[in-house]
C-alpha positions as CSV (number, residue, x, y, z in Angstrom):
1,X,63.9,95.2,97.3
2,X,65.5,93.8,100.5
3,X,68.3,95.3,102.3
4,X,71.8,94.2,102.4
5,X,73.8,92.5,104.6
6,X,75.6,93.8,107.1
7,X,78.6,92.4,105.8
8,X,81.8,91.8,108.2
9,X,84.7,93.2,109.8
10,X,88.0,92.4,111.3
11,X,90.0,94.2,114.0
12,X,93.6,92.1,114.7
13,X,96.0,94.5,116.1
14,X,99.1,93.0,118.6
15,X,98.4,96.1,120.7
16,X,95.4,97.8,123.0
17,X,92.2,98.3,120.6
18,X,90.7,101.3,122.4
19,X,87.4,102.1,120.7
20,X,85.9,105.6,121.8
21,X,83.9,106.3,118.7
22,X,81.3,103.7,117.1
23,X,82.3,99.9,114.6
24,X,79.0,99.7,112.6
25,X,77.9,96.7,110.7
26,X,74.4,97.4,110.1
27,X,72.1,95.8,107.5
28,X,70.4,97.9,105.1
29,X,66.8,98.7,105.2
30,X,64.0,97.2,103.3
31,X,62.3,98.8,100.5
32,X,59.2,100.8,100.5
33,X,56.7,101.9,98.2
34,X,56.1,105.5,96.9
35,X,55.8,107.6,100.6
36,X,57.0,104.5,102.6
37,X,55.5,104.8,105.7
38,X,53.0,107.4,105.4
39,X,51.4,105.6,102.3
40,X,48.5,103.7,103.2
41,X,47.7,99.9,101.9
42,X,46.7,100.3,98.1
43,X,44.8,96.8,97.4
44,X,46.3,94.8,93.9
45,X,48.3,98.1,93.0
46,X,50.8,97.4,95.5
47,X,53.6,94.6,95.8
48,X,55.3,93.5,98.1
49,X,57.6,95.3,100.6
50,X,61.5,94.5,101.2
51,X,62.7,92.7,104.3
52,X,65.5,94.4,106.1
53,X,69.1,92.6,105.8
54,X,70.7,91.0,108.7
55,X,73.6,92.3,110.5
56,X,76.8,91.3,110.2
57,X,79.9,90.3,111.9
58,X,82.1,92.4,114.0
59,X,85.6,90.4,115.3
60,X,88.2,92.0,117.2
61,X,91.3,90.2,117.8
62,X,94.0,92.0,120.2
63,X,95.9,91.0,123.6
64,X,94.0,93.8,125.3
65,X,90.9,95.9,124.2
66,X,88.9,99.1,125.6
67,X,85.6,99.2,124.7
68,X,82.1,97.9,125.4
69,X,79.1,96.5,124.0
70,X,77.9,100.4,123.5
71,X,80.7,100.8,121.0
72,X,79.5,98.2,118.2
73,X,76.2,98.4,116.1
74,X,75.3,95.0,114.0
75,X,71.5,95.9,114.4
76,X,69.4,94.5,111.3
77,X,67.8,96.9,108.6
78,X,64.2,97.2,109.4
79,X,61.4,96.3,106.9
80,X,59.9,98.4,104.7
81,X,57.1,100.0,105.8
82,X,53.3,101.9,105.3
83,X,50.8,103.2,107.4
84,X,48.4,99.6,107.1
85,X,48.9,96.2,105.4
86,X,51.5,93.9,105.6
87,X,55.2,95.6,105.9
88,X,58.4,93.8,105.3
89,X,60.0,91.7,107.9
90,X,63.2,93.5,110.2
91,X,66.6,91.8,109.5
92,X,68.0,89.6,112.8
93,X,70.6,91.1,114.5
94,X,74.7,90.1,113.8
95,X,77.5,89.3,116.0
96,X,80.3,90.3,117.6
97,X,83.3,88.5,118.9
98,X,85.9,90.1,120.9
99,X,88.8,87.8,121.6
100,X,92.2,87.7,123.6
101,X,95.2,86.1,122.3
102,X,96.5,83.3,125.1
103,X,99.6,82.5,125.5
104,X,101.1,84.9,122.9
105,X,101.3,87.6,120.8
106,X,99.7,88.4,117.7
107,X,102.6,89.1,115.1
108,X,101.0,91.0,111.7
109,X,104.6,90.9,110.3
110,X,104.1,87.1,109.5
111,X,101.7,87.0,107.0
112,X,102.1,84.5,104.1
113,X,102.6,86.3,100.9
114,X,103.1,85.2,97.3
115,X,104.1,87.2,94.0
116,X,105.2,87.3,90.9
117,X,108.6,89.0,90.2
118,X,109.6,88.2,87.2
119,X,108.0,86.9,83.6
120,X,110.8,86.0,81.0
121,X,113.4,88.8,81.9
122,X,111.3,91.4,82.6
123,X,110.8,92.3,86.0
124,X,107.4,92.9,87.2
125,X,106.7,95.9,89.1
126,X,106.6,96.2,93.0
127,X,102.9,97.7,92.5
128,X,101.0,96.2,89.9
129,X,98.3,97.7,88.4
130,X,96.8,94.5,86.5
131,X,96.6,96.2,83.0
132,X,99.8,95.8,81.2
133,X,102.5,95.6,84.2
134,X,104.3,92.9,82.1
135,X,105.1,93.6,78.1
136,X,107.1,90.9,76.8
137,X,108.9,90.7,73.2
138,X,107.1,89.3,70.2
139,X,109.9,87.2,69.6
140,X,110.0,85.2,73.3
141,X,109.8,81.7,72.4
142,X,107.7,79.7,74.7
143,X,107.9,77.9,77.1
144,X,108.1,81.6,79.3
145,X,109.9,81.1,83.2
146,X,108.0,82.7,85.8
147,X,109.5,83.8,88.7
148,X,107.4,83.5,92.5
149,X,108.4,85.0,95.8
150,X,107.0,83.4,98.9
151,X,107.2,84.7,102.4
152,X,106.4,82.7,105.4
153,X,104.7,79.4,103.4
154,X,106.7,76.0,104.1
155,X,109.0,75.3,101.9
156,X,107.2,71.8,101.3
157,X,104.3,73.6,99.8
158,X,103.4,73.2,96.2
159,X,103.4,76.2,94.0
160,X,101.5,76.2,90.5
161,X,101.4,79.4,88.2
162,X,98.2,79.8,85.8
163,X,98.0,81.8,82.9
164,X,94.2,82.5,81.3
165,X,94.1,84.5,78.1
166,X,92.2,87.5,78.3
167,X,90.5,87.2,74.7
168,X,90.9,83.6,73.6
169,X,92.7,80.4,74.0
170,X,93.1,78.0,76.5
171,X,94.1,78.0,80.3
172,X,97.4,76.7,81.2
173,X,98.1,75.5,84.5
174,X,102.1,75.1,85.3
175,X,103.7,73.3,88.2
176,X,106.7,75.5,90.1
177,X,110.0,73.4,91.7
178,X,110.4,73.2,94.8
179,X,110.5,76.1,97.0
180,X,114.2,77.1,98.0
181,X,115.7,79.6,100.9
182,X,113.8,79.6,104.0
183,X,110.2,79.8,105.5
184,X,110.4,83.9,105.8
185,X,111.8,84.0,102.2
186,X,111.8,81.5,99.5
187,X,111.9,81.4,95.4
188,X,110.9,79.5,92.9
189,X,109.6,79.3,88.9
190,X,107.6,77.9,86.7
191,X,107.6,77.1,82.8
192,X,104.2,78.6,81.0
193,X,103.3,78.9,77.4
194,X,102.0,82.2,77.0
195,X,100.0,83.5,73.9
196,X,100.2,86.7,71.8
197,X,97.9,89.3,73.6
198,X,97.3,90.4,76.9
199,X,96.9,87.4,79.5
200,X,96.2,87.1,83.0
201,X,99.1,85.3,85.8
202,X,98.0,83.9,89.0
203,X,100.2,82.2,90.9
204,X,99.0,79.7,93.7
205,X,100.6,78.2,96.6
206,X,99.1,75.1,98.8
207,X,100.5,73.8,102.0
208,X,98.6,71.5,104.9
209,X,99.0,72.7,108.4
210,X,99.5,70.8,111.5
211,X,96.5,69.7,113.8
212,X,96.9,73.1,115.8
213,X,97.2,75.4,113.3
214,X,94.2,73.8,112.0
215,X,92.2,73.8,115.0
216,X,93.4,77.9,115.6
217,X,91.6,78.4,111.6
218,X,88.3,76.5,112.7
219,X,86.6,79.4,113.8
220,X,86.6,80.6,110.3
221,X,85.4,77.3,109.0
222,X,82.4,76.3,111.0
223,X,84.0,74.8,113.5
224,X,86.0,72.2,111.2
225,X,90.0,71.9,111.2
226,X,91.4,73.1,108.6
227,X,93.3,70.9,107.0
228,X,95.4,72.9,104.0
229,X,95.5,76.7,102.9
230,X,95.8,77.8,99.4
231,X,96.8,81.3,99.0
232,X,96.7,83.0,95.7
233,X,97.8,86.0,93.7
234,X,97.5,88.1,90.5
235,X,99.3,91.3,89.4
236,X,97.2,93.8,90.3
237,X,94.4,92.5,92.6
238,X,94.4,91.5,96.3
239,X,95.3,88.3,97.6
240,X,93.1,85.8,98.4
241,X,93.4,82.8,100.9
242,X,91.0,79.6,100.9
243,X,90.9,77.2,103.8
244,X,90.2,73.4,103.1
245,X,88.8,71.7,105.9
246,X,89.6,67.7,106.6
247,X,86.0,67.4,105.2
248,X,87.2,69.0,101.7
249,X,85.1,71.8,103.0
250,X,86.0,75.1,101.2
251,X,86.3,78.7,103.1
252,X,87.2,82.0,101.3
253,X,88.7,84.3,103.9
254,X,91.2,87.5,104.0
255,X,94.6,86.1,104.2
256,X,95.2,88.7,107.4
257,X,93.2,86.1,109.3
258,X,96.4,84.0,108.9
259,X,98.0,85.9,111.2
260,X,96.8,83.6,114.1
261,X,99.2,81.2,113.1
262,X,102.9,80.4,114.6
263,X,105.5,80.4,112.3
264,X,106.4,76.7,112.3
């Protein structure tokens, strides 16, 4: 088999990032057969051996940072090996990126969030689990009002709430009002016809950003402006943000790297 990939990871901090240890994202090594590298070639009886995986990405985001290129390893996985014939091929390096924030600060407090509080009248809990956080009464006539909290999302985005059965039935996709307070807090609910049994609640918001919010998000998009962000979340699991480019380009990425963005 080949090796992995070296994967990524991201370092935003709005302080000094002082590295005096070692950030690793290595890819794995290829496969070998029976003593690896002391085994010698054994004609038809042997297959092929695994390439190594590349290495990943390494971004560090901060207005100051202390370290150098001795303190990051994104090396590739080397090939699998024997003592003759062919070996596997060694994975190509990863990257790194180390960048300073101009003309401001990074501010981790603004992160756009969305979650359900409340289905019917029961209130969800702060921590869900995503098994059973919600157990309404068999007697709750439908249509069921779902209650969303949104931090820092425009109040012009458009909120929808999905419910998928866990056993059977079909998907049901529900439009929320219009978001009301203000861009660091907002509410808002939406009317869903939810089935005896367990089901699964995901709520989703969508809003388009301006032309330099977009062009700050094009890094993560191959070099495209992003055009709109959905982010989305279920009881349970971790949020998950999706850039749309003005190509209709899609781009799955952790919703900390919306931290780049001003507020308005």
């Amino acid at each position: 088999g080949g090796g992995g990939g070296g994967g990524a990871i991201l370092i935003a901090a709005n302080g000094i990032v002082n590295v005096t240890g070692l950030i690793k994202a290595r890819g794995g090594n290829g496969g070998s057969l029976y003593g690896g590298c002391n085994n010698a070639f054994n004609g038809e009886l042997d297959g092929g051996l695994g390439g190594g995986g590349s290495g990943g990405m390494i971004r560090v985001l901060a207005p100051t940072t202390l370290f150098s290129g001795s303190n990051v390893d994104v090396a590739g996985g080397a090939g699998g090996c024997r003592d003759s014939g062919f070996g596997g091929g060694h994975g190509a390096p990863g990257r790194v990126s180390v960048e300073t924030m101009l003309g401001g600060t990074l501010n981790l407090s603004i992160l756009p969030s969305l979650s359900i509080t409340k289905v019917g009248d029961v209130v969800a809990p702060p921590v869900p689990t995503g098994a059973g956080d919600v157990s309404l009464p068999l007697a709750l006539a439908n249509p069921v009002t779902v209650n969303v909290e949104a931090r820092n999302i425009p109040l012009t985005a458009t909120v929808k709430v999905m419910m998928v059965p866990v056993y059977s039935g079909a998907n049901e996709t529900a439009t929320a009002g219009l978001l009301s307070g203000s861009f660091e807090t907002s509410t808002t609910s939406a009317s869903v016809n939810i089935p005896t049994g367990p089901s699964v609640l995901t709520a989703y918001v969508t809003y388009t950003l301006n032309v330099a919010m977009g062009n700050a998000l094009a890094v993560y998009a191959m070099g495209e402006r992003v055009e709109k962000v959905t982010l989305s979340s279920s009881m349970g699991l971790d949020a998950e943000a999706t850039l749309i480019t003005v190509s209709g380009k899609e781009f799955k990425v952790h919703p900390s790297v919306l931290a780049v963005l001003p507020t308005a």
